[in-house]
Backbone as CSV, one residue per row, in Angstrom:
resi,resn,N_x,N_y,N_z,CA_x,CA_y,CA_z,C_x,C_y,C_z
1,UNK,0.849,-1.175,0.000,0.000,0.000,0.000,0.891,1.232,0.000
2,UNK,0.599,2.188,-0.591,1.331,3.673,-0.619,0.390,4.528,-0.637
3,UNK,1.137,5.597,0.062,0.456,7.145,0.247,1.056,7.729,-0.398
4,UNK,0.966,8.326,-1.200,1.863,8.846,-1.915,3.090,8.708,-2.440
5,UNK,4.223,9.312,-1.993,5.271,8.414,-2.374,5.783,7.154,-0.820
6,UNK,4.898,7.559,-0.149,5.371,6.290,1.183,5.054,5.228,1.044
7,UNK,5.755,4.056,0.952,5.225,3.130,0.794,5.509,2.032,1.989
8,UNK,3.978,1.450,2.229,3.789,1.348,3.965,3.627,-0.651,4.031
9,UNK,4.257,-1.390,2.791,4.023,-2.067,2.571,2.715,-3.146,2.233
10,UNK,2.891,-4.137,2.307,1.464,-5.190,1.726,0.389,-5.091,2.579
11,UNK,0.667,-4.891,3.751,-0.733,-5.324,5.278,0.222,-4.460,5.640
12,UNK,-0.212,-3.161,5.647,0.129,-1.435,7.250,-1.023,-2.010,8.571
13,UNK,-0.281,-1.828,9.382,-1.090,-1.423,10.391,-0.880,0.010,10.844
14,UNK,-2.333,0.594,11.009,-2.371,1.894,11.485,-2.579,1.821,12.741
15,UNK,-2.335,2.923,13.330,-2.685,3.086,15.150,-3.507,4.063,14.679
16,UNK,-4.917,3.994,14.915,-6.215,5.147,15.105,-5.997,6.320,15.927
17,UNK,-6.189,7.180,15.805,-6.104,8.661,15.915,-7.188,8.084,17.239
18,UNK,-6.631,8.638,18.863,-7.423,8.468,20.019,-7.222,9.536,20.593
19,UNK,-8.064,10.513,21.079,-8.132,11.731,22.126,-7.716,11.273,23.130
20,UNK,-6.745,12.092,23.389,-6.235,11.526,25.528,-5.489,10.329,25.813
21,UNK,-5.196,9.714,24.105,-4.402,8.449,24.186,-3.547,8.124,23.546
22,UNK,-2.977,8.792,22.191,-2.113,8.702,21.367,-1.574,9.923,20.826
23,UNK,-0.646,10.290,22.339,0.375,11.086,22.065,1.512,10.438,21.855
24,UNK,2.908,11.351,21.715,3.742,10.891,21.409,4.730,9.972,22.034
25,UNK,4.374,9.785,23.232,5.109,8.506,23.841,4.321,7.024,23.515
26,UNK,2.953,7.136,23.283,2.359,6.155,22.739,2.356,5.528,21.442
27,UNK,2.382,6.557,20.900,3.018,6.728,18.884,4.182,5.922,19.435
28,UNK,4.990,6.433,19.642,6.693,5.830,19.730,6.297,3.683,20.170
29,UNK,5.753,4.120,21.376,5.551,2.546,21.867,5.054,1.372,20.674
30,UNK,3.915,1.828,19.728,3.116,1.407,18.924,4.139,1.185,17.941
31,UNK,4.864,2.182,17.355,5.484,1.908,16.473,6.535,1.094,16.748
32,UNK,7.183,0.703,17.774,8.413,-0.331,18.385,7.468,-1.113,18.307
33,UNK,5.999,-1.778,18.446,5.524,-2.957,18.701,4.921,-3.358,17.058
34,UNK,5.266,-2.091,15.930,5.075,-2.596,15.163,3.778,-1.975,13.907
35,UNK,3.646,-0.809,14.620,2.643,-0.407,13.335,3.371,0.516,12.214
36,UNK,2.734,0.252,11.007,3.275,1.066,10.467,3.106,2.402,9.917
37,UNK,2.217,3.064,10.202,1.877,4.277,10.602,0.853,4.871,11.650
38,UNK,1.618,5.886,12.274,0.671,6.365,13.372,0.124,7.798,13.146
39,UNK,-1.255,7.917,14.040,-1.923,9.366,13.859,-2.233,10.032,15.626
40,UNK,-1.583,11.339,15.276,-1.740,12.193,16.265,-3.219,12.270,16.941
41,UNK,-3.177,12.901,17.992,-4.806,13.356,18.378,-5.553,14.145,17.195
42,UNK,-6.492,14.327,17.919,-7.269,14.884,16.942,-6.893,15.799,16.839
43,UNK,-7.076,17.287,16.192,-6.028,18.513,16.514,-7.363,19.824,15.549
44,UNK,-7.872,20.623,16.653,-8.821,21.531,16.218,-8.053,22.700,15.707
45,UNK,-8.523,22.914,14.207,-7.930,23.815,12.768,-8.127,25.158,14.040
46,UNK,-9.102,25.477,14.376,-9.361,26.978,15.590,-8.214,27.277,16.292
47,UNK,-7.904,26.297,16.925,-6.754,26.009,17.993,-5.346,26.483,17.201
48,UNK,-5.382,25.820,16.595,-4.269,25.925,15.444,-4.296,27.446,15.239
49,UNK,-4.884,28.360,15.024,-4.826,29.488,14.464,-4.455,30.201,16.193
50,UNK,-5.194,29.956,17.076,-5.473,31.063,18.552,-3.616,30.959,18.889
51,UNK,-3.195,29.499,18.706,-1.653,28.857,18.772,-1.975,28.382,20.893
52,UNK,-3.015,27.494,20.584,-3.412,27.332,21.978,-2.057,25.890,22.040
53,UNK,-2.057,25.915,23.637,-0.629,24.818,23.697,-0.988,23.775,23.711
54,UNK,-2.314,23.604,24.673,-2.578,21.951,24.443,-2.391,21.019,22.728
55,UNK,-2.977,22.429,21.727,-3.329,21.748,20.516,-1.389,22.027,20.131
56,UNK,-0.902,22.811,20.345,0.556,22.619,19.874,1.682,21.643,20.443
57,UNK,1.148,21.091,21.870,1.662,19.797,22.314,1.266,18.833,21.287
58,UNK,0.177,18.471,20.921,-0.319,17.377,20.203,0.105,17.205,18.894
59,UNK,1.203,18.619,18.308,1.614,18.504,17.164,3.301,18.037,17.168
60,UNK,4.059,17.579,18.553,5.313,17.247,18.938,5.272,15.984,17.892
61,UNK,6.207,15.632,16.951,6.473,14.869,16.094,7.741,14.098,16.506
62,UNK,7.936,13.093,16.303,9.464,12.799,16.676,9.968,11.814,15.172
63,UNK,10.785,12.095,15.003,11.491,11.288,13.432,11.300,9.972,13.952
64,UNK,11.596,9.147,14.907,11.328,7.917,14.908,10.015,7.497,15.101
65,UNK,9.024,8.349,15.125,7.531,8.184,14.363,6.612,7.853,13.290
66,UNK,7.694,8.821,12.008,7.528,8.908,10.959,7.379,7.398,10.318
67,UNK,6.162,6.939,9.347,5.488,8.442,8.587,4.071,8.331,10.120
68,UNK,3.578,9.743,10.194,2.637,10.023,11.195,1.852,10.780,10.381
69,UNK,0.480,10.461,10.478,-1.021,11.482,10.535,-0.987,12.763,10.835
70,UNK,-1.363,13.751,10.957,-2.650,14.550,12.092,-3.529,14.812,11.501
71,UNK,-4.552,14.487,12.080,-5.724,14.604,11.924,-6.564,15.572,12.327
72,UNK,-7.150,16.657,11.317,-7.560,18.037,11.854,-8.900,18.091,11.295
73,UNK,-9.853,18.581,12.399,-11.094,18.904,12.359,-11.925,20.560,12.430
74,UNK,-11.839,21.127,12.220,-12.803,22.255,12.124,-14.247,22.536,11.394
75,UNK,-14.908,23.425,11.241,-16.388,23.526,10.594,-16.398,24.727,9.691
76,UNK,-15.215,25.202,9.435,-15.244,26.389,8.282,-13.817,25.490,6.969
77,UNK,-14.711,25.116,6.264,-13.824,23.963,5.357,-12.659,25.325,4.376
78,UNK,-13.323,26.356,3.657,-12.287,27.125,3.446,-11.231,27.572,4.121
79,UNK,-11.511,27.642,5.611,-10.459,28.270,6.529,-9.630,27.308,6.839
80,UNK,-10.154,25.846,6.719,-9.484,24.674,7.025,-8.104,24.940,6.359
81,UNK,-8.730,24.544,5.326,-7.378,23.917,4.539,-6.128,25.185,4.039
82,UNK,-6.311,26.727,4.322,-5.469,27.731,4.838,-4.989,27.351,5.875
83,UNK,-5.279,26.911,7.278,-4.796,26.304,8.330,-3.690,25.085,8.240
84,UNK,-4.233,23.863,7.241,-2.668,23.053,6.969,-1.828,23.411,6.395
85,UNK,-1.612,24.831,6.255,-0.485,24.977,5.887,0.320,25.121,7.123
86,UNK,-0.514,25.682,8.172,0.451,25.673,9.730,0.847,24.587,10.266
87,UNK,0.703,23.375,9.563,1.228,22.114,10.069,2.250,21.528,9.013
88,UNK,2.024,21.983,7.737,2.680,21.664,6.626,3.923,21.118,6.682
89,UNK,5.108,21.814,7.170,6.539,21.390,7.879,6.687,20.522,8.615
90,UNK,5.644,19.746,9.507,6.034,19.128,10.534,6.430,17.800,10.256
């Protein structure tokens, strides 16, 4: 299977995007036990803009993660996708 140019082999296992449960020490654990890609919390596009910390903790990435998700939710879909660009780099 590939995402683009990643290619996550025949059978990926993903770790599901969990509120309050898959931060980055858990990402890390998951991926030593074997998945092959993981997704951040959920991460509100609003938040993202105010630069609130809880939602900028949840964007801590670590290279031995990679490849990783985030998964972003808001309700103004134009403003959304102006907003991934503030994650774009990570």
């Amino acid at each position: 299977m590939k995402i683009g140019s990643i290619d996550l082999g025949e059978r990926p296992v993903f770790l599901a995007p969990m509120e309050d449960v898959t931060d980055i020490s858990f990402r890390l654990m998951c991926k030593r036990f074997g998945a092959d890609m993981v997704y951040t919390e959920f991460v509100s596009s609003d938040a993202l803009i105010r630069n609130v910390n809880k939602t900028q903790q949840k964007l801590n990435v670590s290279d031995d993660e990679r490849p990783v998700a985030i998964q972003i939710y808001g309700k103004d879909v134009d403003l959304d996708s102006d907003r991934t660009l503030i994650i774009g780099d990570i």
